[in-house]
C-alpha positions in Angstrom: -21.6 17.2 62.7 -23.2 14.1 61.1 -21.0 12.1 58.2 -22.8 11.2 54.5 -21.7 9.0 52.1 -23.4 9.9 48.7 -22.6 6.6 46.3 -22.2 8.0 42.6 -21.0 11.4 41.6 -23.8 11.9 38.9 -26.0 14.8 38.8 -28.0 12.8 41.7 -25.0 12.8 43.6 -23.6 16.1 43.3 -26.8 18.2 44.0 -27.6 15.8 46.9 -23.9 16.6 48.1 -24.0 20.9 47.5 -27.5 20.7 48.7 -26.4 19.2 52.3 -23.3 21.6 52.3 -25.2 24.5 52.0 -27.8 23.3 54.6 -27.9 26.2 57.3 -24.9 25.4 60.0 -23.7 22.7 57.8 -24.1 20.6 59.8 -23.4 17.7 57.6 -19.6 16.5 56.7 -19.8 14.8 53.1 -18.1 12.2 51.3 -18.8 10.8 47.8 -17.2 8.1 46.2 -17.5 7.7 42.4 -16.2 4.3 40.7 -15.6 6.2 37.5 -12.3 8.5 36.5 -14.9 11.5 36.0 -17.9 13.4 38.0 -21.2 13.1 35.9 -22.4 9.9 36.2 -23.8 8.6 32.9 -22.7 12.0 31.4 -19.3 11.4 32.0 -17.6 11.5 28.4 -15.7 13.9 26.9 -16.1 14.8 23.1 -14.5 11.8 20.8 -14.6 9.0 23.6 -16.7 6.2 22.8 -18.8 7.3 25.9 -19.7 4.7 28.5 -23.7 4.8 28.8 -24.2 7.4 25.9 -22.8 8.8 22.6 -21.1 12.0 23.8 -23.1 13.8 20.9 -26.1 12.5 21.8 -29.0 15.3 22.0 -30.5 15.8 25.4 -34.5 15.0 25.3 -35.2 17.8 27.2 -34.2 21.3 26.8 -31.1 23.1 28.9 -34.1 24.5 31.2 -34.9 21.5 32.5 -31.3 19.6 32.2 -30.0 21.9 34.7 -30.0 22.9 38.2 -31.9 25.9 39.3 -28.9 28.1 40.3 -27.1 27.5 37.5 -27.8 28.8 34.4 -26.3 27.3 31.2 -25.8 30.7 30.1 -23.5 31.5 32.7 -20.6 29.7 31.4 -19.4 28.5 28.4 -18.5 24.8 26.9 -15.0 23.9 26.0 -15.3 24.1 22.4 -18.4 25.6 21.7 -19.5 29.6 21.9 -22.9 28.7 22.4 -24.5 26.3 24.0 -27.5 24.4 22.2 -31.1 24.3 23.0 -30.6 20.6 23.4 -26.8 19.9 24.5 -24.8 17.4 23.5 -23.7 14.5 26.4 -20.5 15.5 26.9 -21.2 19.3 27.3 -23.6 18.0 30.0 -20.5 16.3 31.2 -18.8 19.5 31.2 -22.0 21.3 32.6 -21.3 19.1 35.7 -17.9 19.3 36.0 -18.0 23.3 36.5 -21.2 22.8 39.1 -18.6 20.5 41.0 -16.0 23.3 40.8 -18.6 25.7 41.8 -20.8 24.1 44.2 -19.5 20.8 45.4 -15.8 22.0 46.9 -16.4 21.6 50.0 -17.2 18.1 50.0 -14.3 14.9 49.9 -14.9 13.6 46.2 -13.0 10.1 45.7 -13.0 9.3 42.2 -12.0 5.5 41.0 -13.4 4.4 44.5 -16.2 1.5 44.2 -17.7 0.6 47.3 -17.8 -3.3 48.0 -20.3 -3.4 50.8 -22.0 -1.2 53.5 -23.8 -2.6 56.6 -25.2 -1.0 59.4 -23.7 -1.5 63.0 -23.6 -0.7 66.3 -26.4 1.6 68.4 -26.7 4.0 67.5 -26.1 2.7 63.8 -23.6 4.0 61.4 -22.7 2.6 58.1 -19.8 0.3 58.2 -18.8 1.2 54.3 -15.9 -0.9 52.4 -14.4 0.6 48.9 -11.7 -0.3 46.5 -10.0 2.5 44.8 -9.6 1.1 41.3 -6.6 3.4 41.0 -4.4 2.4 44.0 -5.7 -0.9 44.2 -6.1 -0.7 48.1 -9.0 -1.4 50.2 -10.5 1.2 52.9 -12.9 0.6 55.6 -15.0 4.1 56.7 -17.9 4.4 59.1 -20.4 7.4 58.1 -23.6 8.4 60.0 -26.0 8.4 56.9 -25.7 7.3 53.5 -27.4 8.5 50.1 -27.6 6.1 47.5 -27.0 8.4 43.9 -25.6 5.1 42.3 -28.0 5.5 39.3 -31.4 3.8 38.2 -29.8 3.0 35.2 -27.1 1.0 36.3 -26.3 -2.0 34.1 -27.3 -2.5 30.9 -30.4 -5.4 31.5 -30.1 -8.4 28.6 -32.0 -11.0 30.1 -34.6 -11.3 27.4 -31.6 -12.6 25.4 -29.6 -14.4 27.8 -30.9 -17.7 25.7 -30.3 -16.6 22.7 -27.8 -19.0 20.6 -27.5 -16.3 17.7 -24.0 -15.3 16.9 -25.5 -12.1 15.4 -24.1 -9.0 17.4 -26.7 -8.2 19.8 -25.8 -4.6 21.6 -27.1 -2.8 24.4 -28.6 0.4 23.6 -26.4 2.4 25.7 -23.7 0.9 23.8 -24.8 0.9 20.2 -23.5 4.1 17.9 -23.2 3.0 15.0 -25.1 0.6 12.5 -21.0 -0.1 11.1 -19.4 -0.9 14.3 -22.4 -2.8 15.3 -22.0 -5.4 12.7 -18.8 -4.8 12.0 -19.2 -3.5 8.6 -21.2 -6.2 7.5 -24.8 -4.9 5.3 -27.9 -6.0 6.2 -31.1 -5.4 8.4 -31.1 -3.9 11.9 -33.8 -5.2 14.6 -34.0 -2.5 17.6 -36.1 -4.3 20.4 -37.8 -1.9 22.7 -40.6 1.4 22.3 -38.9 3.7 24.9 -36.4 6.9 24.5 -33.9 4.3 24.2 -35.5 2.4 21.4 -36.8 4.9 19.2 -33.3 7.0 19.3 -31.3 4.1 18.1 -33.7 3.2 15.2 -33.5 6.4 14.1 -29.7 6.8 14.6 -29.4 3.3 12.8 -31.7 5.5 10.0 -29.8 8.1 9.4 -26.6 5.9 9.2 -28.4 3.7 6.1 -29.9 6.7 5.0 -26.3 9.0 4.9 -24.7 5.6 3.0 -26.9 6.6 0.1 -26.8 9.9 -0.2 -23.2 10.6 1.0 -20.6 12.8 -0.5 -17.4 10.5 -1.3 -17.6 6.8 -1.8 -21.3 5.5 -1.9 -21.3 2.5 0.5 -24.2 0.9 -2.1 -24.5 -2.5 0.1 -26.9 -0.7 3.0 -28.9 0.9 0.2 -32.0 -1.8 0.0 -30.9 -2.3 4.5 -34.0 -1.4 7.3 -34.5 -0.9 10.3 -37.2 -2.9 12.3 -38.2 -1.5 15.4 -40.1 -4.2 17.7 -42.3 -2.6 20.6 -45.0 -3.5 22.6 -47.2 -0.7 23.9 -48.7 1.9 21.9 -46.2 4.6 20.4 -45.8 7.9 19.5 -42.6 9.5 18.6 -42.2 13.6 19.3 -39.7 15.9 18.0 -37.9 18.1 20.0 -39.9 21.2 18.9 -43.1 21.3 18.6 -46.2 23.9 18.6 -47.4 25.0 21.8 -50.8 26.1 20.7 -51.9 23.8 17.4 -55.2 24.5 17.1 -57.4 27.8 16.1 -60.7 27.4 18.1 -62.2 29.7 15.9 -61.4 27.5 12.9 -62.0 24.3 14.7 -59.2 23.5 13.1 -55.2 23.4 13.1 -53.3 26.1 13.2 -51.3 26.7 9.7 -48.5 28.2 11.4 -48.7 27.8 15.0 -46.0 28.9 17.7 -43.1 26.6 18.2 -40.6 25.9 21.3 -38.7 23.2 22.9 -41.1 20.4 24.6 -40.6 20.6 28.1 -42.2 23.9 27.8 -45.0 23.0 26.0 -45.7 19.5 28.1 -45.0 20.8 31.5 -46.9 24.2 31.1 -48.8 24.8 34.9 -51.9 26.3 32.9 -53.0 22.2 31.8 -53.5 21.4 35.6 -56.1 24.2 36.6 -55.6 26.7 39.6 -56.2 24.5 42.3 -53.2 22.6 44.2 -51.6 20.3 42.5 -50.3 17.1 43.9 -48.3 14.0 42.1 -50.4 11.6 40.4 -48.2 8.8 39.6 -48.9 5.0 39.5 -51.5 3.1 37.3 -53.0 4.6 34.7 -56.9 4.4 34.3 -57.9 4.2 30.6 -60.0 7.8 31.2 -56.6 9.5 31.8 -54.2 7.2 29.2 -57.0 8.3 26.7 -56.4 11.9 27.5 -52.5 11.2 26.7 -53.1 9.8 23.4 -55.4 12.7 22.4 -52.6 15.3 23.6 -49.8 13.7 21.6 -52.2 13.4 18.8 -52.5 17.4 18.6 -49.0 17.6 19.1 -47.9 15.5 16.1 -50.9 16.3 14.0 -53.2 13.3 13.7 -53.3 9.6 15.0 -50.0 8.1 13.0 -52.1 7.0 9.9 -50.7 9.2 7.4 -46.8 7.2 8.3 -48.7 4.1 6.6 -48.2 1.7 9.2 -51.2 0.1 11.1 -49.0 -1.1 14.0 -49.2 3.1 15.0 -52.6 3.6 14.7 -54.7 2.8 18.0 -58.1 2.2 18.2 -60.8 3.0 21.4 -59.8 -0.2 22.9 -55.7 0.2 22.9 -56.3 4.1 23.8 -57.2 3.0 27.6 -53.6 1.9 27.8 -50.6 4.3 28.3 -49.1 5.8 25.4 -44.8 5.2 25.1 -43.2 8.1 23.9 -40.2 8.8 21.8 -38.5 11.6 21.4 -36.5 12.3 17.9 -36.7 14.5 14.7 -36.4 12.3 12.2 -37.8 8.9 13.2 -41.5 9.3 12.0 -40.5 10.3 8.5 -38.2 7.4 8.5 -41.0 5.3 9.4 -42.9 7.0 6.2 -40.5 6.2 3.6 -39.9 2.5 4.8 -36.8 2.5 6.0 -37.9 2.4 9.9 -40.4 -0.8 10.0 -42.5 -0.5 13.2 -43.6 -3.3 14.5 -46.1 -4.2 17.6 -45.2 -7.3 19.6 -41.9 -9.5 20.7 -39.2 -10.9 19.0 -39.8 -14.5 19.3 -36.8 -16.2 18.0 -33.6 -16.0 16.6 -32.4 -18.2 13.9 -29.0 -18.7 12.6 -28.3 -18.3 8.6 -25.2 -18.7 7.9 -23.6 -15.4 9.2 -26.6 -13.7 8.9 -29.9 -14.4 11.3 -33.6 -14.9 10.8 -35.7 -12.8 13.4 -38.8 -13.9 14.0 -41.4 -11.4 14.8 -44.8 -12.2 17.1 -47.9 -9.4 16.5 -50.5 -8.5 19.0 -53.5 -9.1 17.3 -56.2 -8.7 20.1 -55.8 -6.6 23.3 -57.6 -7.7 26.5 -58.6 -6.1 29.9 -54.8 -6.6 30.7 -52.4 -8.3 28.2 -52.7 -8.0 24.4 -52.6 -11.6 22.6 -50.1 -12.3 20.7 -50.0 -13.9 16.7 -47.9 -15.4 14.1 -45.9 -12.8 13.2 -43.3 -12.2 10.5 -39.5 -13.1 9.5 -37.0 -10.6 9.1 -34.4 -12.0 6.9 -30.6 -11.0 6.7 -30.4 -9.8 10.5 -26.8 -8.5 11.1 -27.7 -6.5 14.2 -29.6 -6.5 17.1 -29.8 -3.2 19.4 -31.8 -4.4 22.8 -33.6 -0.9 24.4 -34.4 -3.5 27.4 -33.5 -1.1 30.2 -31.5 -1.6 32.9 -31.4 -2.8 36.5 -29.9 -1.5 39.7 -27.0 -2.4 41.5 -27.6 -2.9 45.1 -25.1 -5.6 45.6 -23.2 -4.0 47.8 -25.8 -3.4 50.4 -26.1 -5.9 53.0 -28.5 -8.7 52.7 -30.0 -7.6 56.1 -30.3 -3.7 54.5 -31.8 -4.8 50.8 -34.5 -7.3 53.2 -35.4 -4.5 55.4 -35.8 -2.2 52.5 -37.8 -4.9 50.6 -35.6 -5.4 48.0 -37.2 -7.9 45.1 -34.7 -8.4 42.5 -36.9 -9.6 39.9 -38.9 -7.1 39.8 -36.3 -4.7 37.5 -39.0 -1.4 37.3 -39.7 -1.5 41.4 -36.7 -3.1 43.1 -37.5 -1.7 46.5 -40.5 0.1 47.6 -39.6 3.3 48.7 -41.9 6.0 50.2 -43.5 8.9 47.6 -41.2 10.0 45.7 -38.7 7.0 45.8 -37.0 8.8 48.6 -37.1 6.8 51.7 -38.0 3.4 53.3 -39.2 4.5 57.2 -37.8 1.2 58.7 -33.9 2.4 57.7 -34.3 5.9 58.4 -29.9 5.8 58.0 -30.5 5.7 54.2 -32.2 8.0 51.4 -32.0 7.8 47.9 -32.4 10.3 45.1 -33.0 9.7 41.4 -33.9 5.9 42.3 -36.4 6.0 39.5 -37.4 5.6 36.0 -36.5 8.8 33.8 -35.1 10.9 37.0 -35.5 14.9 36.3 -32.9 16.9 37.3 -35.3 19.5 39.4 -37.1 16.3 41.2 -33.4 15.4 42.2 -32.8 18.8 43.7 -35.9 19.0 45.9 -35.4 15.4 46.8 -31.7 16.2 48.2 -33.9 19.1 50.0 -36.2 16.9 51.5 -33.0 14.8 52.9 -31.1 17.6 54.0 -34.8 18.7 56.2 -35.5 15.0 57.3 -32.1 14.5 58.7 -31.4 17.8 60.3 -35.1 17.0 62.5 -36.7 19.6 60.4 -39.4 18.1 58.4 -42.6 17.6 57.9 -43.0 14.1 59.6 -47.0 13.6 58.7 -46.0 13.9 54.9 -46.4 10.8 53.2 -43.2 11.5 51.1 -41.5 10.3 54.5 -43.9 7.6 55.4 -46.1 6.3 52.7 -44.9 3.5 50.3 -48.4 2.7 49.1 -47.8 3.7 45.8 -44.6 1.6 45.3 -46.4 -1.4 46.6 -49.4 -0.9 43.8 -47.1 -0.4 40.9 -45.0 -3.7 41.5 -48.2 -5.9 43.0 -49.4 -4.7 39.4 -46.0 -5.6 37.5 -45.9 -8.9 39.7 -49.5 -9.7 38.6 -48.6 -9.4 34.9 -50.8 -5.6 34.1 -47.9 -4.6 33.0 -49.8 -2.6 30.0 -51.7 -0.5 33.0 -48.4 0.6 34.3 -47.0 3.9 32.4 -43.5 4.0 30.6 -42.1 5.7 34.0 -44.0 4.7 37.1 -43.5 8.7 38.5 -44.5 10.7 35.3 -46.3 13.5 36.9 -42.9 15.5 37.0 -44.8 19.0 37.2 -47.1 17.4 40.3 -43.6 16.4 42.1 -42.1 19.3 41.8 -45.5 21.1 43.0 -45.3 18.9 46.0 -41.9 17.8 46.6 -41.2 22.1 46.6 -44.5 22.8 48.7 -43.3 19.7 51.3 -39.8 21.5 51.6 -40.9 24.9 51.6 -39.7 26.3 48.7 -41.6 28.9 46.9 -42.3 28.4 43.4 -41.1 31.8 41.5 -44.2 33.6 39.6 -42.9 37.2 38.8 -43.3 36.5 35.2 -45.8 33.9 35.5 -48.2 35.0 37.1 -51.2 32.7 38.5 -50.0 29.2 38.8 -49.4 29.4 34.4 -45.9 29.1 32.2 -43.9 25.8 31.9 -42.2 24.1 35.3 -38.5 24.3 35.5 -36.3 24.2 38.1 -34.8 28.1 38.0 -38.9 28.5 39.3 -38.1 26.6 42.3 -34.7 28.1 44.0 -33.8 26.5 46.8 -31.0 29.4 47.4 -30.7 33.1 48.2 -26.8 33.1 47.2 -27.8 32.7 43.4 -30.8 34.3 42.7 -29.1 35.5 39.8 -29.1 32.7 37.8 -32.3 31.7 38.3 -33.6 34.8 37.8 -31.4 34.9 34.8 -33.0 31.0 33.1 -36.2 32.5 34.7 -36.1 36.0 32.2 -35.3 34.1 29.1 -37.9 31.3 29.5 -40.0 33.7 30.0 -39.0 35.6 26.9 -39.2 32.7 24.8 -42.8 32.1 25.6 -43.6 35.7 25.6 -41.7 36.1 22.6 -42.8 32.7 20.5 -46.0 34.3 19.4 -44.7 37.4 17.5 -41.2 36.3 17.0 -40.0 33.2 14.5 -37.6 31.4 17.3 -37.7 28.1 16.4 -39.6 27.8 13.5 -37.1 27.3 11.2 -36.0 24.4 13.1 -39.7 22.5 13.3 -39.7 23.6 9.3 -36.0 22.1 8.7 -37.0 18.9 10.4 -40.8 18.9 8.6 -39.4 19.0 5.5 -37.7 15.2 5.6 -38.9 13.1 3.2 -40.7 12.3 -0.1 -43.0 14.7 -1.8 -45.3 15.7 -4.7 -44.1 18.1 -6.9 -45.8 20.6 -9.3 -44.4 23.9 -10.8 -45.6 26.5 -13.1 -43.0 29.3 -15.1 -44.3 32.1 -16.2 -41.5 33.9 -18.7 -42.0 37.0 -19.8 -39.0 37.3 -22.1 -37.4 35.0 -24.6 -34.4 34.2 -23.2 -36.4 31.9 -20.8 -39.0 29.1 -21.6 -42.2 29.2 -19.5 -43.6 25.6 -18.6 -44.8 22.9 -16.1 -43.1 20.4 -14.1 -44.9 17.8 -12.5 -42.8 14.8 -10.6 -41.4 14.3 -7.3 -38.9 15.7 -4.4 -36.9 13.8 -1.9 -35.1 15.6 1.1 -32.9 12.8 2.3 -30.5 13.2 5.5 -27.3 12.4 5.7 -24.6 13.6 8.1 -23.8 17.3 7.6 -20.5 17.6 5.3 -20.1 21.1 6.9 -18.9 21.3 10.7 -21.3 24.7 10.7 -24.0 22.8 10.0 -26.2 20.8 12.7 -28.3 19.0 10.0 -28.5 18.6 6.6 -30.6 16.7 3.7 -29.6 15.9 -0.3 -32.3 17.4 -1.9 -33.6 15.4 -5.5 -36.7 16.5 -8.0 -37.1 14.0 -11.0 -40.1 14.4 -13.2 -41.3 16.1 -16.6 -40.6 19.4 -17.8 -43.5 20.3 -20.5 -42.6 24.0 -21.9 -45.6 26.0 -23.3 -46.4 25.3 -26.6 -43.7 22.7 -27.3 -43.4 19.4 -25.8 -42.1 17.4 -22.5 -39.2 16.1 -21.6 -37.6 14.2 -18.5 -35.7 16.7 -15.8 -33.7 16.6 -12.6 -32.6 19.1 -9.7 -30.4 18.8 -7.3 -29.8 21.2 -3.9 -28.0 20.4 -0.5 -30.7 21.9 2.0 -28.8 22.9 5.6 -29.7 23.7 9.0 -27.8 26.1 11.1 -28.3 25.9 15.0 -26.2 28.7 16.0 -28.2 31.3 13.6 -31.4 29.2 13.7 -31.4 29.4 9.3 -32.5 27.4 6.6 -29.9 27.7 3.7 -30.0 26.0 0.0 -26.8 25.4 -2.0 -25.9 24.3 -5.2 -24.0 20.8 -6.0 -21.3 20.7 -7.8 -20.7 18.1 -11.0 -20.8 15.3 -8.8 -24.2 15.3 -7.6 -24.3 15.3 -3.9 -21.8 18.2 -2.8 -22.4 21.5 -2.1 -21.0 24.2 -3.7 -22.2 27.4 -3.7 -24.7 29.5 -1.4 -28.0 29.9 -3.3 -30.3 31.5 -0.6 -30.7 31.7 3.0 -34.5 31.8 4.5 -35.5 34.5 7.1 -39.2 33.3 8.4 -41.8 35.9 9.3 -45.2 35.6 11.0 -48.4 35.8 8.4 -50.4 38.9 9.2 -53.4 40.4 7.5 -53.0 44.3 6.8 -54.1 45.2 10.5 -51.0 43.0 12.3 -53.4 40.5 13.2 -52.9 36.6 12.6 -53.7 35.8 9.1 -55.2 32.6 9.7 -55.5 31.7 5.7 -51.6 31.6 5.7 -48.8 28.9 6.7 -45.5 30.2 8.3 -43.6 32.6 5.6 -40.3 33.3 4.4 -38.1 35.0 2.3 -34.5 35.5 0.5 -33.3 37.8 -1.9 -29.5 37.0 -3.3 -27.9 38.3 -6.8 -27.0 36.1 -9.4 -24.8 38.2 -11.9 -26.5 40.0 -13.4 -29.8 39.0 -11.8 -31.6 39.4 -9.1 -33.5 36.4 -7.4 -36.3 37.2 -4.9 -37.8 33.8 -3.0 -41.2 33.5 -1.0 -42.3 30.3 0.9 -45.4 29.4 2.6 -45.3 26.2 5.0 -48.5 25.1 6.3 -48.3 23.0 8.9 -50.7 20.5 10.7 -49.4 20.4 14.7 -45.8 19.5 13.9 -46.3 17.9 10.9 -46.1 19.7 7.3 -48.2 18.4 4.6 -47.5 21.0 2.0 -45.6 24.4 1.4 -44.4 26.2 -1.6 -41.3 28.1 -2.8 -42.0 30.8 -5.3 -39.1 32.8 -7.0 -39.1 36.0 -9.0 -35.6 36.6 -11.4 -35.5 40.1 -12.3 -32.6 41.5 -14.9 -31.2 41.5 -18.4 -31.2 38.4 -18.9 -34.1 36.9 -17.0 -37.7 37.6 -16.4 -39.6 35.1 -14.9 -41.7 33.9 -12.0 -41.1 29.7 -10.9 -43.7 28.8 -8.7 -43.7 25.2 -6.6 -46.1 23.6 -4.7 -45.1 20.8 -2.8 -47.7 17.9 -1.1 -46.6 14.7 1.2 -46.3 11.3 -1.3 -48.4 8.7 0.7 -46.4 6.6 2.7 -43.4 4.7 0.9 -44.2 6.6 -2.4 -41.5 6.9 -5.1 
């Protein structure tokens, strides 16, 4: 029986571990050392710890179906304080997602926690790892010898700062895997935030940041008034797009030529990674540079995502033109940063920070544009100054920690520290390096996905029981690695994607076809549907779960064109922002004056004052009420608009005197699909929906048409009829976006 070391108890690092358990015979014995307390890698937080990598409520990116291994469903147990587990989980029910795979899966191998491992060098003939740890706990030192050894130690290491390592500015500047909060970040102090980077990273903390600023001025409580006039400036340097977590799977109507007013909405993943984009033919990985014919493609996609090019936010810096389209597109993924961006308080900006400048205990950032972009690097200009800096979040990345390899290992691997994206260059699919055939690595990449991790330990598991496919160039071709750092070295850096192996549905075609694992298509029929891994079991011993992710997948992409799921989550999350407003009553009794109102509406976020409720917004209409016949005069509204995850609904409540807290239940929205009278599509009409509440002794009856543009909403309207003894009346409201910044 061979011996394995798997460095780093992460989800790398425990699939790579149950995988080579399970391996028929086992004949592997396996040992994994973790320097942390805790299994789960960068997961590994527990609600109400500051988290060491991430916020433990954090929102995945990706949906459960694809955070997730594919024998174990989500569904088949439950987090610690939480019935029901969200579409998007939180970090630390990840953390608790991966505890209960350990418990499950990962018993049988020896699992030293607190244990960092101080060097490992090969020896002897035939070699075997000569491996040194220091349990953190004890404080003793061990010496262990092991026939292979899996590096699971993470891609995303160490927080990388080395953009600012000569920067003299006292101003807090955070990592953002550290930052959580705008308050703690400049330790209460008002003023402007500068996030640097146009990754996940980047455009999560400017949006977190936005929230915070935005939450300080529409609060319940005390009104912290010094953040009120605060932004956020978000520095990046490739073209951007930011994505919400929901979005239509189908936005345009060919028939039309046109978008779809209410198209069919569900959780990314399955719209991006649907098999039926990449044709009938097989599909292999197509990862490395990115020719301006295919980055082209990308910005077109994301464009009918989002519903147009960026130009409606009101910011140039996110509109591209035929030249910057040949370059990769970075994506973000959040649901609130491109409204943010709309009403000012996000300030993209594309180029560099140049310098930081001291003012008193505030800083001056200076900002440098690109003004011109060439065949390979876009020039930069004279910029701008932010004033009043009192934060700094870096979204720089991070770089690896191979220290404790041996010199004599990291050479033979061809380990170039200063190249952070491509320290070594390891075969396809960052799995192995043929001239140390002792050592494999899994998740050694940018943006690993948990199914790539699980056919990866697969291909390990084959490779070192003598079963694989030697010819394959996933064990013996390291060409692509050498193109994408020759490219980086060279300075193309803007040919090179935002992760160097994107093509997550080609690797797991590949990767799965390479180890012999058949993808499932009993509900999919004909290479079509989105990739996940339940569609690529690796085991017959739980069939059941997969089949069991596989079944409701399958029923929410059935189901997404008939049923609402999930629209009244794109519709919440739409509705941010500033808007037009113009209302028409019609009374048809006395005791209730018809009219207009013309003015505006404002849904402004800010934390949810309800534990219930997974988002909320402080809804405000100012403008003038003219009553038939009369005259005009200013008016107000106020509502608190929620969001409820658990019962996917849209509620409105009243405020009470203060202004900003809810009170009451007024109405709660239940969405329905426009048809004409034959039950097909009614094309003429947005997404509907409808409540119906009494009001002693009244009765209120609500309609509401939202027409959307891809995910985007650019108008909808609420239309009431109040029915009883008192009142008679119908309030019709018609609301369209304010251009960008509007008031």
């Amino acid at each position: 029986m061979k011996s394995v070391l798997i460095v780093g108890a992460g989800p790398a690092g425990l699939v790579a571990a149950k995988t080579l358990l399970q391996r028929p015979g086992t004949p592997f014995r396996v040992t994994i050392f973790e320097s942390a307390e805790r299994v789960g890698g960068m997961w590994a937080t527990a609600k109400g710890q500051e988290g060491v990598k991430c916020d433990p409520t954090m929102r995945t990116n990706l949906s459960r179906f694809t955070v997730g291994f594919s024998d174990f469903s989500w569904r088949s147990f439950k987090t610690q304080d939480d019935s029901t587990t969200p579409m998007f989980p939180k970090a630390y029910q990840v953390g608790q997602y991966l505890e209960e795979y350990t418990r499950r899966f990962v018993f049988g191998a020896t699992i030293a926690l607190n244990r960092e491992v101080t060097s490992a060098k090969l020896e002897g003939q035939p070699r075997t790892w000569r491996v040194s740890s220091f349990d953190k706990g004890e404080r003793t030192t061990h010496e262990d010898s092991f026939d292979y050894l899996i590096v699971a130690s993470g891609f995303f290491a160490e927080p990388d700062l080395r953009s600012f390592d000569k920067s003299s500015s006292s101003t807090q500047i955070q990592h953002s895997s550290k930052f959580r909060s705008a308050q703690s970040l400049t330790n209460g102090r008002p003023g402007n935030i500068v996030v640097v980077g146009g990754g996940m990273s980047g455009s999560e903390a400017a949006a977190t940041a936005a929230l915070e600023l935005s939450n300080a001025k529409y609060a319940t409580g005390e009104q912290k008034r010094g953040w009120a006039e605060s932004k956020v400036y978000h520095v990046f340097d490739r073209p951007f797009y930011c994505v919400p977590r929901y979005i239509p799977r189908n936005p345009y109507n060919a028939a039309r030529q046109d978008y779809r007013l209410a198209p069919d909405f569900l959780p990314l993943d399955l719209v991006f990674y649907d098999l039926s984009r990449r044709g009938r033919g097989i599909i292999n990985a197509s990862n490395g540079i990115v020719p301006p014919e295919k980055a082209l493609k990308g910005h077109e996609f994301l464009r009918s995502v989002i519903g147009g090019d960026q130009r409606e936010l009101g910011h140039t810096e996110l509109v591209y033109n035929h030249g910057q389209t040949g370059y990769p597109a970075y994506t973000g993924i959040s649901d609130t940063y491109a409204e943010f961006v709309r009403s000012g308080i996000i300030v993209p900006w594309s180029g560099r920070v140049d310098t930081i400048a001291e003012d008193n205990e505030q800083a001056r950032v200076q900002l440098l544009a690109y003004s011109a972009w060439s065949t390979t690097l876009p020039t930069l200009d004279v910029g701008r100054d932010v004033e009043n800096v009192v934060g700094i979040v870096a979204a720089t990345g991070f770089k690896v920690n191979l220290d404790y390899l041996d010199p004599a290992v990291r050479q033979a691997l061809g380990h170039d520290p200063s190249c952070q994206r491509v320290p070594l260059c390891l075969t396809r699919g960052s799995i192995f390096e043929p001239k140390v055939p002792e050592i494999a690595f899994v998740g050694f990449y940018e943006g690993p996905y948990w199914g790539v991790m699980e056919l990866q330990a697969q291909l390990i598991a084959q490779q070192w029981s003598g079963d694989a496919a030697s010819d394959s160039p996933i064990f013996t071709d390291t060409t692509e690695s050498q193109a994408i750092r020759t490219a980086l070295k060279a300075g193309d850096f803007a040919h090179v994607p935002q992760f160097w192996m994107p093509d997550y549905i080609g690797m797991m075609e590949e990767f799965s076809r390479t180890a012999h694992i058949q993808r499932d298509d009993s509900l999919f029929p004909a290479q079509t549907g989105p990739v996940f891994p339940a569609r690529y079991p690796t085991t017959d011993s739980q069939q059941s779960d997969s089949q069991d992710v596989i079944r409701e997948v399958h029923s929410l992409v059935d189901d997404s064109n008939p049923s609402t799921r999930f629209v009244a989550a794109a519709t919440f999350r739409a509705m941010q922002g500033s808007w037009t407003l113009r209302r028409k009553i019609d009374s048809r009794n006395d005791t209730y004056v018809g009219g207009t109102f013309k003015g505006t509406a404002h849904f402004h976020p800010r934390y949810p004052t309800a534990p219930t409720f997974s988002a909320e917004y402080l809804y405000i209409e100012e403008g003038t009420f003219t009553i038939d016949d009369w005259g005009a005069f200013p008016a107000t509204r106020r509502y608190v608009y929620r969001y409820n995850e658990n019962t996917d609904k849209i509620s409105t409540w009243f405020v009470q005197e203060d202004g900003v807290s809810a009170e009451r239940l007024f109405n709660e929205l239940v969405f329905r699909k426009p048809v004409k009278a034959d039950g097909s599509e009614d094309p003429e009409k947005g997404w509907l929906a409808f409540s119906e509440h009494w009001c002693s002794p009244d009765t209120y009856k609500s309609s509401c048409e939202f027409r959307f543009r891809g995910a985007s909403l650019p108008t909808f309207g609420i239309t009431y009829v109040v029915e009883g003894p008192k009142k008679d009346y119908t309030h019709e409201s018609w609301y369209e976006r304010l251009p960008p910044g509007g008031r």
